[in-house]
PyMOL Python script that loads the backbone (N, CA, C, O; Angstrom):
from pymol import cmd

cmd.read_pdbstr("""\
ATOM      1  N   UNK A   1       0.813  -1.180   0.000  1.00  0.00           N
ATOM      2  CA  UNK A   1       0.000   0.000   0.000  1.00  0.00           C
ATOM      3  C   UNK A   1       0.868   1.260   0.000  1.00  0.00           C
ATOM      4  O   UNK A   1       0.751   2.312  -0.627  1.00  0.00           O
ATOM      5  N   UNK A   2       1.667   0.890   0.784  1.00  0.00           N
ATOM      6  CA  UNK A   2       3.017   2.393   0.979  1.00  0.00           C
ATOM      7  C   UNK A   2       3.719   2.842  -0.219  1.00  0.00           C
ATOM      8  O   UNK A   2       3.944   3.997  -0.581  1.00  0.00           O
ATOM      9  N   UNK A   3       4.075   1.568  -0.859  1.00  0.00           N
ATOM     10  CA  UNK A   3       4.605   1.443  -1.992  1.00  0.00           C
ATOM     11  C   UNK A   3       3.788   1.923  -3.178  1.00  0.00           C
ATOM     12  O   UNK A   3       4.425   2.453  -4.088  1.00  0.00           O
ATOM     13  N   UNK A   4       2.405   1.809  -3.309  1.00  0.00           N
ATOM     14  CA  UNK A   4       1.303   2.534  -3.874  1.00  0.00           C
ATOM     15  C   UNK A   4       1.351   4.248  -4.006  1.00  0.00           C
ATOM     16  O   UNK A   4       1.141   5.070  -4.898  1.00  0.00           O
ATOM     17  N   UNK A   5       1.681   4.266  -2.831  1.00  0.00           N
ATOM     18  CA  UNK A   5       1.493   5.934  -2.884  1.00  0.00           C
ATOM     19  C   UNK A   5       2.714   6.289  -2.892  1.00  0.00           C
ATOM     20  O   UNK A   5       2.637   7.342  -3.525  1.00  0.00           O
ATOM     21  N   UNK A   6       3.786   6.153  -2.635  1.00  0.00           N
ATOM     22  CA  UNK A   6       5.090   6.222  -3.160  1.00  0.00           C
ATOM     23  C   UNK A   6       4.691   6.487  -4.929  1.00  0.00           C
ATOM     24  O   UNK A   6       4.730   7.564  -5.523  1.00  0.00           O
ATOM     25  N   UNK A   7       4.470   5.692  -5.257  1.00  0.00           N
ATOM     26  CA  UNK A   7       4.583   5.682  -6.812  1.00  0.00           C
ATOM     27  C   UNK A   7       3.646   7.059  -7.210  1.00  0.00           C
ATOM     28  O   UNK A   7       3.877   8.030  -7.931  1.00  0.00           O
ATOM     29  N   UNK A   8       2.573   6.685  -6.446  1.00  0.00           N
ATOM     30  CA  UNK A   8       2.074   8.273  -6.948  1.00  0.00           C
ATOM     31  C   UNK A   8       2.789   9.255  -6.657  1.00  0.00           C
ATOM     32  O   UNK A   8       3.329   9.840  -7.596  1.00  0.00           O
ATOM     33  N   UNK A   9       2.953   9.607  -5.656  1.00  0.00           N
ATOM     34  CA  UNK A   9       3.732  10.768  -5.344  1.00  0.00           C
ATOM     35  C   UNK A   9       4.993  11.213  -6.387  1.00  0.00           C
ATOM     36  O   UNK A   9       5.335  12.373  -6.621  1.00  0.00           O
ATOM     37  N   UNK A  10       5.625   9.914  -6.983  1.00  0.00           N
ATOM     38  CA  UNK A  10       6.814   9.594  -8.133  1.00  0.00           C
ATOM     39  C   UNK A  10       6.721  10.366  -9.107  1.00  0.00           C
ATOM     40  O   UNK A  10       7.365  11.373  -9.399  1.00  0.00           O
ATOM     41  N   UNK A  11       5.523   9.627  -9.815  1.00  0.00           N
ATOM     42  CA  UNK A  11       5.095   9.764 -11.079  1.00  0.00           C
ATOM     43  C   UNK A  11       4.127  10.353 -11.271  1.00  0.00           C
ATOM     44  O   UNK A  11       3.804  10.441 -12.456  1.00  0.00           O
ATOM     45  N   UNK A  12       3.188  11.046 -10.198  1.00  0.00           N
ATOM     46  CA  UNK A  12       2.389  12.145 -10.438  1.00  0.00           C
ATOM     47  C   UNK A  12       0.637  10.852 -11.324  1.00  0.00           C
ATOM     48  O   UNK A  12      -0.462  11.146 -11.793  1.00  0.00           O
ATOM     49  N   UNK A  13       1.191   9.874 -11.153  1.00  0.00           N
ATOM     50  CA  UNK A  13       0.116   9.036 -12.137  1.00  0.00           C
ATOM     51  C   UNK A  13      -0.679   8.417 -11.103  1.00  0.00           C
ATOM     52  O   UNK A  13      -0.015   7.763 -10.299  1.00  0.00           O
ATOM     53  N   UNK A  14      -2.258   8.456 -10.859  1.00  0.00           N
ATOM     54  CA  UNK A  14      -2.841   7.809 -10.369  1.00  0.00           C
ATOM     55  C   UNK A  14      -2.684   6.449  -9.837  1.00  0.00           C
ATOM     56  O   UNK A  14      -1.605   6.243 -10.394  1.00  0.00           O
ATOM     57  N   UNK A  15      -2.913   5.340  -9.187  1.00  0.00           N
ATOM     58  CA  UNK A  15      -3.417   4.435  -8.733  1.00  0.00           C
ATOM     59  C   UNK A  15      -4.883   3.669  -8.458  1.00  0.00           C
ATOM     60  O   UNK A  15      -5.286   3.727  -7.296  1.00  0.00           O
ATOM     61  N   UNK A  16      -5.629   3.028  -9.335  1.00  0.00           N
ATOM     62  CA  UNK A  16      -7.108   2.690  -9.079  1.00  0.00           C
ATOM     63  C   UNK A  16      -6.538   1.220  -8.890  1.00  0.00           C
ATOM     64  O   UNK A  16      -5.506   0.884  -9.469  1.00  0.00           O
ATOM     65  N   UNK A  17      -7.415   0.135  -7.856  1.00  0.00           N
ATOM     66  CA  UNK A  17      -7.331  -0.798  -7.738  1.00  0.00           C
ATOM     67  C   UNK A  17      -8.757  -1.361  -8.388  1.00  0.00           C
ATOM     68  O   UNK A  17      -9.722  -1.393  -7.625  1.00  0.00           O
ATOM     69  N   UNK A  18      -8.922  -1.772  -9.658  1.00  0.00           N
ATOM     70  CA  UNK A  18     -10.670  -2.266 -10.502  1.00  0.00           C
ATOM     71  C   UNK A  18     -10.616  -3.654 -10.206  1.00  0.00           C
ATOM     72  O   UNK A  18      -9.844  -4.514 -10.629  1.00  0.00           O
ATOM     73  N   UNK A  19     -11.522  -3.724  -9.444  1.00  0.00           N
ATOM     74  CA  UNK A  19     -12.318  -5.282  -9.235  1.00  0.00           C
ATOM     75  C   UNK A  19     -13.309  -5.880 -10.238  1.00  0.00           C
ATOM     76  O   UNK A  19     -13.800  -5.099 -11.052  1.00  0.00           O
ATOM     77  N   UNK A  20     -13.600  -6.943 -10.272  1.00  0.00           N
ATOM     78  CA  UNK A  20     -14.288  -8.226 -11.370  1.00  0.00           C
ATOM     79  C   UNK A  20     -15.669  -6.919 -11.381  1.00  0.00           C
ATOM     80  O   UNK A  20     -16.157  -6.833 -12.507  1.00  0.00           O
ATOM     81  N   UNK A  21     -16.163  -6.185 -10.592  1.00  0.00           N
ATOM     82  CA  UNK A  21     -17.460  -5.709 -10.894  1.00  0.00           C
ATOM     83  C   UNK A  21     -17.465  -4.206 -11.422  1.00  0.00           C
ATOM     84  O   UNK A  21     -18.389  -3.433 -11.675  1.00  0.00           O
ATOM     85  N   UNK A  22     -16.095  -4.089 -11.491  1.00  0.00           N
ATOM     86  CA  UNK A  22     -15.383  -2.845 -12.462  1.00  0.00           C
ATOM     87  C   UNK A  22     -16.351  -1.147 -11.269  1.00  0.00           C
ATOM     88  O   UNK A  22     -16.874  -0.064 -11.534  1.00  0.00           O
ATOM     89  N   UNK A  23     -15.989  -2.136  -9.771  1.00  0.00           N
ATOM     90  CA  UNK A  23     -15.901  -1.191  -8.679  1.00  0.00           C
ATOM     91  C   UNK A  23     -14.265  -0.741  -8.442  1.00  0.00           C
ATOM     92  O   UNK A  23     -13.347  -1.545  -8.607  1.00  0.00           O
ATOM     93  N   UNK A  24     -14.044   0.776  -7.999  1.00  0.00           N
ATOM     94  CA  UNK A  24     -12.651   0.876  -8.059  1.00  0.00           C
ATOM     95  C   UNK A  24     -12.757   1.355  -6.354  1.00  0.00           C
ATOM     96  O   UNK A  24     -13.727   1.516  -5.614  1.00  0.00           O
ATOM     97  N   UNK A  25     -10.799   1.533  -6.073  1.00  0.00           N
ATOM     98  CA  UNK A  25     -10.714   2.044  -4.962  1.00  0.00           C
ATOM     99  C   UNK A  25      -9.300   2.452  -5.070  1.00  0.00           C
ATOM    100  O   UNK A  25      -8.420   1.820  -5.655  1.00  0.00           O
ATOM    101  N   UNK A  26      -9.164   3.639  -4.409  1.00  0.00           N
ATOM    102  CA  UNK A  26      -7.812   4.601  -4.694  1.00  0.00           C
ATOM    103  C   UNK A  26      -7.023   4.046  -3.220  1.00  0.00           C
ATOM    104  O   UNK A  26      -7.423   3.933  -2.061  1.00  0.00           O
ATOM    105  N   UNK A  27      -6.044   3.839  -3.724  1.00  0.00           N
ATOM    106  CA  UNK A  27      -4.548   3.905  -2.219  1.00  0.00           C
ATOM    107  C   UNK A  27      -5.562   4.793  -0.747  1.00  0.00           C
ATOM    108  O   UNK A  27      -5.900   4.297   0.328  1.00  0.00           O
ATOM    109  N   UNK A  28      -5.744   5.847  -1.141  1.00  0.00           N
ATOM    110  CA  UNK A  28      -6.534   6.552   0.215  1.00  0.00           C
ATOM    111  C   UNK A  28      -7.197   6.043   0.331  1.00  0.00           C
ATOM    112  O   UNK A  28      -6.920   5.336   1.299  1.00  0.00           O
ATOM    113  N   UNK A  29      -8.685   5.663  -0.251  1.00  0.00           N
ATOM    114  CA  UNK A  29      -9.707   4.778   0.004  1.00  0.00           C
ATOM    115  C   UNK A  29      -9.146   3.801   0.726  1.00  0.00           C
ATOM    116  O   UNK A  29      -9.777   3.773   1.783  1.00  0.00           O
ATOM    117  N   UNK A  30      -8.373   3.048   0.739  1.00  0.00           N
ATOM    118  CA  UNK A  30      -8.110   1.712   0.908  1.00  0.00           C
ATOM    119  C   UNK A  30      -7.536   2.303   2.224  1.00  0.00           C
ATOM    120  O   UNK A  30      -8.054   1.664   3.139  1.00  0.00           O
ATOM    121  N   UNK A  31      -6.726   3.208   2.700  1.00  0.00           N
ATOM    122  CA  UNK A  31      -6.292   3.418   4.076  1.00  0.00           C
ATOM    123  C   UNK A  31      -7.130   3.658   4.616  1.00  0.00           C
ATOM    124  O   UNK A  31      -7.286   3.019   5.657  1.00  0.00           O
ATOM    125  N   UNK A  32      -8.248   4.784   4.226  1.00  0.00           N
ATOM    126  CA  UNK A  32      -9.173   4.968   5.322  1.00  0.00           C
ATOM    127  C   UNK A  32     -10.178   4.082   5.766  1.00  0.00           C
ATOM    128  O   UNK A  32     -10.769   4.161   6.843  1.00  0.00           O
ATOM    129  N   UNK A  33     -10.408   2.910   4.546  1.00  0.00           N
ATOM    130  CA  UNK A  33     -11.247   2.524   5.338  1.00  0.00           C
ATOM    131  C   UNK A  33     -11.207   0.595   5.540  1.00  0.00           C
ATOM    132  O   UNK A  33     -12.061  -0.265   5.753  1.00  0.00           O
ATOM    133  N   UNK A  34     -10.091   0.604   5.382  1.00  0.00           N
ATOM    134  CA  UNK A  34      -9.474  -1.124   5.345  1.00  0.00           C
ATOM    135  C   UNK A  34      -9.108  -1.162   6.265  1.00  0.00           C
ATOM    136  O   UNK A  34      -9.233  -0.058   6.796  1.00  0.00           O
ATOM    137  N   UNK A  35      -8.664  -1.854   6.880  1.00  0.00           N
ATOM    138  CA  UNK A  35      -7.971  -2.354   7.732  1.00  0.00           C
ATOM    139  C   UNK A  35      -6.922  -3.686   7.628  1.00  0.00           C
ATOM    140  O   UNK A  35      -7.442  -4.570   6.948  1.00  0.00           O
ATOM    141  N   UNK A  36      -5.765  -3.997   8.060  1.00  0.00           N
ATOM    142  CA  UNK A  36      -4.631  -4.818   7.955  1.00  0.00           C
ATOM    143  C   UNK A  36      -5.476  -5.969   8.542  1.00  0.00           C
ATOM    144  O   UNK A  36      -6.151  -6.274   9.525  1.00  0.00           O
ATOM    145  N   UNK A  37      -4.844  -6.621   6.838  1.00  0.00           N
ATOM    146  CA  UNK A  37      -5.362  -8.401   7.378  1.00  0.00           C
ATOM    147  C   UNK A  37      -4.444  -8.804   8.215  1.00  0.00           C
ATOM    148  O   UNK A  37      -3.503  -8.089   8.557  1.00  0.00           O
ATOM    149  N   UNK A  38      -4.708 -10.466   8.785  1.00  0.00           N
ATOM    150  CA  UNK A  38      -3.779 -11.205   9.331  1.00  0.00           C
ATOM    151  C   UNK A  38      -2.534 -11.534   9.012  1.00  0.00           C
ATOM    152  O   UNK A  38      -2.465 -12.371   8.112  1.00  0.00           O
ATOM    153  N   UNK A  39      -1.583 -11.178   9.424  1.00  0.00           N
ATOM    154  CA  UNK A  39       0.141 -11.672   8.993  1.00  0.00           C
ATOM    155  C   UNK A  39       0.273 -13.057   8.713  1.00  0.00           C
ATOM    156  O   UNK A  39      -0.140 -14.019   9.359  1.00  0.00           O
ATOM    157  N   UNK A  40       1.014 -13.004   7.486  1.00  0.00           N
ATOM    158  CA  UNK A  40       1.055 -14.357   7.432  1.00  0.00           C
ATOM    159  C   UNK A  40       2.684 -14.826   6.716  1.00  0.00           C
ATOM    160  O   UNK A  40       3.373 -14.146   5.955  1.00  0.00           O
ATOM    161  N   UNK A  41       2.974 -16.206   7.264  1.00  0.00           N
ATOM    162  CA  UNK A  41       4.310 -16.396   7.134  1.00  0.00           C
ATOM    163  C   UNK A  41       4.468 -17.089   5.840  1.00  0.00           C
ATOM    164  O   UNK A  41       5.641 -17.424   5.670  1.00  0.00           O
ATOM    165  N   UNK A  42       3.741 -17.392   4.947  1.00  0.00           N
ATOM    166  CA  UNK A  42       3.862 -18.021   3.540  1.00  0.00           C
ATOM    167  C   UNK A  42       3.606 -16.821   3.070  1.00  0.00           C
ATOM    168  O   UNK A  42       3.041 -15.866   3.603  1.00  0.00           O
ATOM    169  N   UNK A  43       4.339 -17.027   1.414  1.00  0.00           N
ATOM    170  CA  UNK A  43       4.731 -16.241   0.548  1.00  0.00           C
ATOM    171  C   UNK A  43       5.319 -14.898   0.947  1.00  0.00           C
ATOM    172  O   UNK A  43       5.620 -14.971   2.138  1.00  0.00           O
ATOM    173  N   UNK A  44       5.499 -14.150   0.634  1.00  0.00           N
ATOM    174  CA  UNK A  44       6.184 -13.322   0.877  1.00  0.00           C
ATOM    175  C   UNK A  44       6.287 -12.595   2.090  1.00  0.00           C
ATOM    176  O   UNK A  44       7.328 -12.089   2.508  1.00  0.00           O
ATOM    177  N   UNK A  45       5.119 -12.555   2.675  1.00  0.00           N
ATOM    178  CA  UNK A  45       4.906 -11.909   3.686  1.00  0.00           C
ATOM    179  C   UNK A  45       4.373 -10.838   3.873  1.00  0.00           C
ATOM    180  O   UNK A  45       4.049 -10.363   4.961  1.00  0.00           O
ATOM    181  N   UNK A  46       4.235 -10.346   2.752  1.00  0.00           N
ATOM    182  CA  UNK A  46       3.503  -8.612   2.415  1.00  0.00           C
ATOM    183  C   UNK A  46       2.596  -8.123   3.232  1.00  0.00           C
ATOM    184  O   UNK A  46       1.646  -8.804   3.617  1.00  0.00           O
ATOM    185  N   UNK A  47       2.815  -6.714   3.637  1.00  0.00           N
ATOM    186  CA  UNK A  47       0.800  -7.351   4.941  1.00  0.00           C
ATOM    187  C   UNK A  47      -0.038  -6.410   3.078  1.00  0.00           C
ATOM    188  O   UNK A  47       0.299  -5.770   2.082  1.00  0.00           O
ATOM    189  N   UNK A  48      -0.941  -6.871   3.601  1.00  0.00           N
ATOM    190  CA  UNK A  48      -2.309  -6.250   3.035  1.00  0.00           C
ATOM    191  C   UNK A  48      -2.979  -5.748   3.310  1.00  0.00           C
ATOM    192  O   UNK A  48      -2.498  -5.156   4.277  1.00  0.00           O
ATOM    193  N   UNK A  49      -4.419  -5.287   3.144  1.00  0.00           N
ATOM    194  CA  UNK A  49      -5.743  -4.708   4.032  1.00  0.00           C
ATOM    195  C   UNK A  49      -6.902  -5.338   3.049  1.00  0.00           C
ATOM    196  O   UNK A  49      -7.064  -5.492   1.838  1.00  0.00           O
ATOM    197  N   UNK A  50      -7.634  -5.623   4.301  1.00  0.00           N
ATOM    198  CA  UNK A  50      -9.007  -5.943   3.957  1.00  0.00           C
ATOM    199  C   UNK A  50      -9.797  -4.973   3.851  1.00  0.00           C
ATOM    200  O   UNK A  50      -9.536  -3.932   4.454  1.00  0.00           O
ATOM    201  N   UNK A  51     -11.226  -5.108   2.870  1.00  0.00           N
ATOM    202  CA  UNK A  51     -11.425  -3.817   2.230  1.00  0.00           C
ATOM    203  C   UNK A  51     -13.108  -4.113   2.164  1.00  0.00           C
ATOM    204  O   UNK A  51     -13.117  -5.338   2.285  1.00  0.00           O
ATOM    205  N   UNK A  52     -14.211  -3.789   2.069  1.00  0.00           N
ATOM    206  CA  UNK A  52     -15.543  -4.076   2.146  1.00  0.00           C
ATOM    207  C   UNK A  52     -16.222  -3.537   0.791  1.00  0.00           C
ATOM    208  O   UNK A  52     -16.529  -2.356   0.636  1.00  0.00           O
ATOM    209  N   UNK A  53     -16.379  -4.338   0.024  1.00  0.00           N
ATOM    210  CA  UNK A  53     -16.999  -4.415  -1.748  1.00  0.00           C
ATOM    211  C   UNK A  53     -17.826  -3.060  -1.440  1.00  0.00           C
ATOM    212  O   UNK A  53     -17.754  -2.157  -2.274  1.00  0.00           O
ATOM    213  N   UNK A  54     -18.542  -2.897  -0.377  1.00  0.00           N
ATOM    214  CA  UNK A  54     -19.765  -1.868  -0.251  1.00  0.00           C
ATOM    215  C   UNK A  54     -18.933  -0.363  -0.189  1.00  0.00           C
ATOM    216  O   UNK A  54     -19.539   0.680  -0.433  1.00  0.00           O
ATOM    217  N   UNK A  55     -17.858  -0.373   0.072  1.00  0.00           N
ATOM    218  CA  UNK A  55     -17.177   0.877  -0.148  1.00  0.00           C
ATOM    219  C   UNK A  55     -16.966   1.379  -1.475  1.00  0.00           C
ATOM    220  O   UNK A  55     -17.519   2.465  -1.648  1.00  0.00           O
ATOM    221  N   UNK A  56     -16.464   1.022  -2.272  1.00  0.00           N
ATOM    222  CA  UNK A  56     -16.099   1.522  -3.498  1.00  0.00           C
ATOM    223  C   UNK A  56     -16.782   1.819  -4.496  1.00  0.00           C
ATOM    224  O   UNK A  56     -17.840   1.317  -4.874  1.00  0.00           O
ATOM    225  N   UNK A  57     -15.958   2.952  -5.104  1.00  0.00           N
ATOM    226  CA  UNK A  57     -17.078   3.511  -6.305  1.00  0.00           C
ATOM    227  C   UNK A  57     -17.048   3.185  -7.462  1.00  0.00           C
ATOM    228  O   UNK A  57     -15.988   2.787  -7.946  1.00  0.00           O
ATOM    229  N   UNK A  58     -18.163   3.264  -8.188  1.00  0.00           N
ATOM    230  CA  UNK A  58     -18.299   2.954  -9.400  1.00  0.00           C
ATOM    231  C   UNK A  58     -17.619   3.186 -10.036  1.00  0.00           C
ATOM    232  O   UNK A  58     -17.043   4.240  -9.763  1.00  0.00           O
ATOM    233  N   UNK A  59     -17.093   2.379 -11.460  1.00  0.00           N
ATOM    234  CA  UNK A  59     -16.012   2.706 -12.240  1.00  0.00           C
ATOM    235  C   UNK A  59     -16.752   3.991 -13.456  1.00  0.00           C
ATOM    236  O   UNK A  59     -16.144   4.816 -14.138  1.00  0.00           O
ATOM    237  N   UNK A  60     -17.774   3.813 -13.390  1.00  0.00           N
ATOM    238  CA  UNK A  60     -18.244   5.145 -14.644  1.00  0.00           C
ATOM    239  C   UNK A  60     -18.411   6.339 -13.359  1.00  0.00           C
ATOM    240  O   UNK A  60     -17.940   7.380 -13.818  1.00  0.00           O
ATOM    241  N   UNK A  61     -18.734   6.493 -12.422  1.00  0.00           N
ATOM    242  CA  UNK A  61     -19.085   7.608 -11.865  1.00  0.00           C
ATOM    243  C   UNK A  61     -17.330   8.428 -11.301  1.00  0.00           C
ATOM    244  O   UNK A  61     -17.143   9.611 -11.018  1.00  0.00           O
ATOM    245  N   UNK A  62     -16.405   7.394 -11.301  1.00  0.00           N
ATOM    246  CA  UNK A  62     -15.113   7.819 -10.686  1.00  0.00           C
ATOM    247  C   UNK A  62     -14.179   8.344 -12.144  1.00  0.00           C
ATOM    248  O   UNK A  62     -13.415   9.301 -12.019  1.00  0.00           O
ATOM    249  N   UNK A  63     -14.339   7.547 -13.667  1.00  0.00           N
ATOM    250  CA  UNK A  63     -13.741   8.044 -14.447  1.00  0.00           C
ATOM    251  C   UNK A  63     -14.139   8.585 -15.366  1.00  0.00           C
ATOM    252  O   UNK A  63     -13.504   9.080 -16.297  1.00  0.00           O
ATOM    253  N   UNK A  64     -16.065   8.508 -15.055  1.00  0.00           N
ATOM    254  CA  UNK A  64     -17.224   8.853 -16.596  1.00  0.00           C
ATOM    255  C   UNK A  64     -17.207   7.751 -17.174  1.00  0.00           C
ATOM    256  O   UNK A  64     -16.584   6.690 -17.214  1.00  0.00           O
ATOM    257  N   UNK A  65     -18.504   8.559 -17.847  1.00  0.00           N
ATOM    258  CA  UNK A  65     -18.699   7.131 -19.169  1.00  0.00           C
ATOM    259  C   UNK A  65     -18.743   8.313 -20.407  1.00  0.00           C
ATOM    260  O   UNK A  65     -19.086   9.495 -20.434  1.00  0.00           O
ATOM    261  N   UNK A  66     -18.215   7.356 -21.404  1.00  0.00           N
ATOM    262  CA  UNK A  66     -17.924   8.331 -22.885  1.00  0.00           C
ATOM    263  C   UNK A  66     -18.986   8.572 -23.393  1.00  0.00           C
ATOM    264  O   UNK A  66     -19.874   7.721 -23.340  1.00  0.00           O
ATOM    265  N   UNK A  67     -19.201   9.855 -24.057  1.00  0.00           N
ATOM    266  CA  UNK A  67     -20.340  10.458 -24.683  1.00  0.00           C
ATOM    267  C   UNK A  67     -20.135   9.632 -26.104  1.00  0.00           C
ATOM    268  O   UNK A  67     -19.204  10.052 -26.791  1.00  0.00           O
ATOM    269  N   UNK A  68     -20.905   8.482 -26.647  1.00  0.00           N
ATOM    270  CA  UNK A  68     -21.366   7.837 -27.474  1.00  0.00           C
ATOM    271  C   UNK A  68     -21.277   8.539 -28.533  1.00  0.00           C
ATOM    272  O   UNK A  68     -20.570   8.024 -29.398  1.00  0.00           O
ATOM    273  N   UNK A  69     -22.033  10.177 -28.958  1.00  0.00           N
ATOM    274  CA  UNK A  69     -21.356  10.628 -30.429  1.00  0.00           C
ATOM    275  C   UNK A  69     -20.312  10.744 -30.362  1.00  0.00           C
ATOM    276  O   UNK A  69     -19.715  10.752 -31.438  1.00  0.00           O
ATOM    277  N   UNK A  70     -19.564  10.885 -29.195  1.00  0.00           N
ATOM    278  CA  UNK A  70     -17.805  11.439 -29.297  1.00  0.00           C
ATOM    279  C   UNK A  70     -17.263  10.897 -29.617  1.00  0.00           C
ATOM    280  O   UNK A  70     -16.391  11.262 -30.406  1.00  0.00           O
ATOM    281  N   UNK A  71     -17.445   9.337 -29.123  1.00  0.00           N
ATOM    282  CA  UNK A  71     -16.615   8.541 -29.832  1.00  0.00           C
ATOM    283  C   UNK A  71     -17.058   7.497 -31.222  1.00  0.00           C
ATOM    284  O   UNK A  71     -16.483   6.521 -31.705  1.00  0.00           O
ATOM    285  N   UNK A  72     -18.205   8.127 -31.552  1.00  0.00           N
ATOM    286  CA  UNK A  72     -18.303   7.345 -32.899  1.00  0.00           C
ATOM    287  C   UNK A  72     -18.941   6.192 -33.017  1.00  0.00           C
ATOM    288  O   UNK A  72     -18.870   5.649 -34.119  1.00  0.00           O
ATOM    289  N   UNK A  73     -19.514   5.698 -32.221  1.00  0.00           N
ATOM    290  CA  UNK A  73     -20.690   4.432 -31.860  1.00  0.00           C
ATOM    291  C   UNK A  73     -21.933   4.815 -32.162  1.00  0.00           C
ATOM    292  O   UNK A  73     -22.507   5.804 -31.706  1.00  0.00           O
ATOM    293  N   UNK A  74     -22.258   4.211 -32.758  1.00  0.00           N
ATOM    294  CA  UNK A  74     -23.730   4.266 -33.574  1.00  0.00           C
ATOM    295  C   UNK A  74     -24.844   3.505 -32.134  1.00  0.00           C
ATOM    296  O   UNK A  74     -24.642   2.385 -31.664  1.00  0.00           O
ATOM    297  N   UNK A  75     -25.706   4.233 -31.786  1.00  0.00           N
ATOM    298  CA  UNK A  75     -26.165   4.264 -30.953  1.00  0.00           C
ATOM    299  C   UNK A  75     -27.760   3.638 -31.633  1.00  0.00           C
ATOM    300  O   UNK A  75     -28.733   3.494 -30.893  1.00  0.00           O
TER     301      UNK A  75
END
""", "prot")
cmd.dss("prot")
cmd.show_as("cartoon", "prot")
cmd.util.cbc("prot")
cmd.orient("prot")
């Protein structure tokens, strides 16, 4: 996660984490409202955070959805 916002801070380039239901959640999202899973001694060891599906926002309301004449789709 540290390493997440590190990179932003880097490269000035966002971070979205998009799940299977094309719900997203930003590095902040995820601090404020996750919490650190259980430590665990297989694989690497990384900690993580657990995160609640009901938090996150929609992927069209967080990046839009494209205006259909704009891009040339016959509607």
């Amino acid at each position: 996660m540290l390493a997440h916002l590190q990179l932003v801070a880097w490269t000035q380039l966002p971070v979205y984490y998009v799940f299977d239901g094309l719900d997203a959640w930003s590095p902040y999202d995820v601090l404020a409202a996750g919490q650190k899973g259980p430590h665990s001694i297989a694989g690497s060891g990384a900690p993580y955070f657990l995160i609640s599906a009901q938090g996150a926002r929609r992927f069209d309301d967080l990046f839009g959805t494209p205006d259909v004449a704009q891009v040339g789709i016959a509607s």
